[in-house]
PAZAPA-4460 file (N, C-alpha, C; in steps of 0.05 Angstrom, whole numbers, plus 32768, in hexadecimal, padded with zeros to 4 digits):
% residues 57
    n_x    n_y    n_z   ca_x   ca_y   ca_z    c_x    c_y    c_z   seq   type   mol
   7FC2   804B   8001   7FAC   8038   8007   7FAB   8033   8024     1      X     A
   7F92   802B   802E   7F88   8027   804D   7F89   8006   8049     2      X     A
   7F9B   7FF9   8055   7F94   7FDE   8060   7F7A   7FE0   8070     3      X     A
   7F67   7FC4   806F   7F59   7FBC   8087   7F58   7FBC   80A1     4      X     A
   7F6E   7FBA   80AE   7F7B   7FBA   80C8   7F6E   7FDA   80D6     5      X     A
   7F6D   7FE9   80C9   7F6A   8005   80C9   7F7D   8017   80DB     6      X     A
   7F94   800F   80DF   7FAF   801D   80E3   7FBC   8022   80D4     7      X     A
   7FC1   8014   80B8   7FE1   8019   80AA   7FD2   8020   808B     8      X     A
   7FE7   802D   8082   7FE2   8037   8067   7FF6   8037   8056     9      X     A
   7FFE   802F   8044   800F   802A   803C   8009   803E   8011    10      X     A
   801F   804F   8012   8024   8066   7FFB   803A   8060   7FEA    11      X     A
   803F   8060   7FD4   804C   8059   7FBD   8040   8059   7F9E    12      X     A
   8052   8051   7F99   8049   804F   7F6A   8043   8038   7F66    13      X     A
   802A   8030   7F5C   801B   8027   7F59   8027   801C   7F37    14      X     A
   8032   8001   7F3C   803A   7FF1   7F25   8023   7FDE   7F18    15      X     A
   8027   7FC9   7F03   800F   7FBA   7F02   7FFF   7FAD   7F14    16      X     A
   7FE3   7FB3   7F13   7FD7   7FA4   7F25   7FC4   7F92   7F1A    17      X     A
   7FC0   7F7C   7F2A   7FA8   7F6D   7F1C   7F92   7F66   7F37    18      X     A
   7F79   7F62   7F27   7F60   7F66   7F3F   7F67   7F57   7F51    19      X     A
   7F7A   7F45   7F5E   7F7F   7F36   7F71   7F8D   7F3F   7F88    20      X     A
   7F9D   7F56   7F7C   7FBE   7F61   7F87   7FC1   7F81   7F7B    21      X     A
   7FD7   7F92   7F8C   7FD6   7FA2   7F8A   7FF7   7FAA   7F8B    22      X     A
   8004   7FB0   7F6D   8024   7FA9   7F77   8030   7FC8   7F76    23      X     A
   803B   7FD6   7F83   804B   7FEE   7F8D   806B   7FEB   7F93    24      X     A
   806E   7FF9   7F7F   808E   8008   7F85   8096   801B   7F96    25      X     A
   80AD   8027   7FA7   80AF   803F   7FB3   80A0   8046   7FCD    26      X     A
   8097   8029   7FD3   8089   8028   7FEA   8088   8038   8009    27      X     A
   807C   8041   8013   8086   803F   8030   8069   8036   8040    28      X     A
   806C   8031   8058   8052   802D   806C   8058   8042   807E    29      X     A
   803C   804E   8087   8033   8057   8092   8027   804A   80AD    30      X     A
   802C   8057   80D0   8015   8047   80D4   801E   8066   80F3    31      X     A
   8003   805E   8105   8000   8077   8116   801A   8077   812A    32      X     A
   8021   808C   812D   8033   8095   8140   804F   8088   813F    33      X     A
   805A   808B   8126   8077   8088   8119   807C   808D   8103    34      X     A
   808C   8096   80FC   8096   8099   80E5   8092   8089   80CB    35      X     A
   808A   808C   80AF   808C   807F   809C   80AA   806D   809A    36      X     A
   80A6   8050   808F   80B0   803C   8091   80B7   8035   806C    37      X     A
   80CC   803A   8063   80CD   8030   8046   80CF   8012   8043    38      X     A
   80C5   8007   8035   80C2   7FEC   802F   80D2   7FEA   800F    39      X     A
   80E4   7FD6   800F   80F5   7FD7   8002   80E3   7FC4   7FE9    40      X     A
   80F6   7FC3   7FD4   80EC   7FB7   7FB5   80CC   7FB9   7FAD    41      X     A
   80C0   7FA5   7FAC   80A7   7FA5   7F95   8096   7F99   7FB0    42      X     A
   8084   7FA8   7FB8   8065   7F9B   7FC1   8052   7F94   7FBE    43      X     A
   804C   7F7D   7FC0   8034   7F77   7FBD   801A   7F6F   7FD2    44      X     A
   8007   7F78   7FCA   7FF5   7F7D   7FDC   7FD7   7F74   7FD3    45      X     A
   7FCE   7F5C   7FEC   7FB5   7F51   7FDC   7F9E   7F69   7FE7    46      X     A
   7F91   7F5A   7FC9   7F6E   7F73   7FC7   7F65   7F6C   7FDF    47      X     A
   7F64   7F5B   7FED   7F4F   7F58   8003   7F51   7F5D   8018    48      X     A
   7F72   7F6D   8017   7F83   7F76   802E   7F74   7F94   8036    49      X     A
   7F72   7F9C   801D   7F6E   7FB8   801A   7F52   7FC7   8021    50      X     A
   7F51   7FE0   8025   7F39   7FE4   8033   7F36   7FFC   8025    51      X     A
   7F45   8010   8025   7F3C   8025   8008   7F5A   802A   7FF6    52      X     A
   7F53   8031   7FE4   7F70   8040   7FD6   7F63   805B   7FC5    53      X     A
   7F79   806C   7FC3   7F79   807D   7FAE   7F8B   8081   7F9E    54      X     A
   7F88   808A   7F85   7F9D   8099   7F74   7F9F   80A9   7F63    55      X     A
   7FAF   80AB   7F6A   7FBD   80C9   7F60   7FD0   80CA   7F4B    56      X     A
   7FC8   80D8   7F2E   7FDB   80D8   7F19   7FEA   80EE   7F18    57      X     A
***
C-alpha cells in the first residue's frame, strides 16, 4: 500500500481489517533511497492514512 505522504509504502499480509484500519503482519516499509525497514509485530494502519493499496492472493 501507498501512504498519502507519497514517499513510503509499506508491504506485508494483510490480517483482519475493518473499514477504519488496515492491520498487517510481516511488515516492512519501504521508502526512496534505502533499504526496506522491517517493522516488527502487528500494524495497524488508519484508512485515511492510505492513498492506494493492492492485493495480491
Amino acid at each position: 500500500m501507498n501512504l498519502i505522504d507519497g514517499r513510503t509504502t509499506i508491504t506485508g499480509t494483510r490480517r483482519l481489517s475493518w473499514p477504519w484500519q488496515v492491520k498487517l503482519t510481516a511488515a516492512e516499509m519501504h521508502r526512496p533511497h534505502s533499504d526496506p525497514s522491517p517493522l516488527d509485530g502487528v500494524v495497524l494502519i488508519p484508512r485515511h492514512r492510505i492513498d492506494w493499496i493492492q492485493v495480491v492472493s
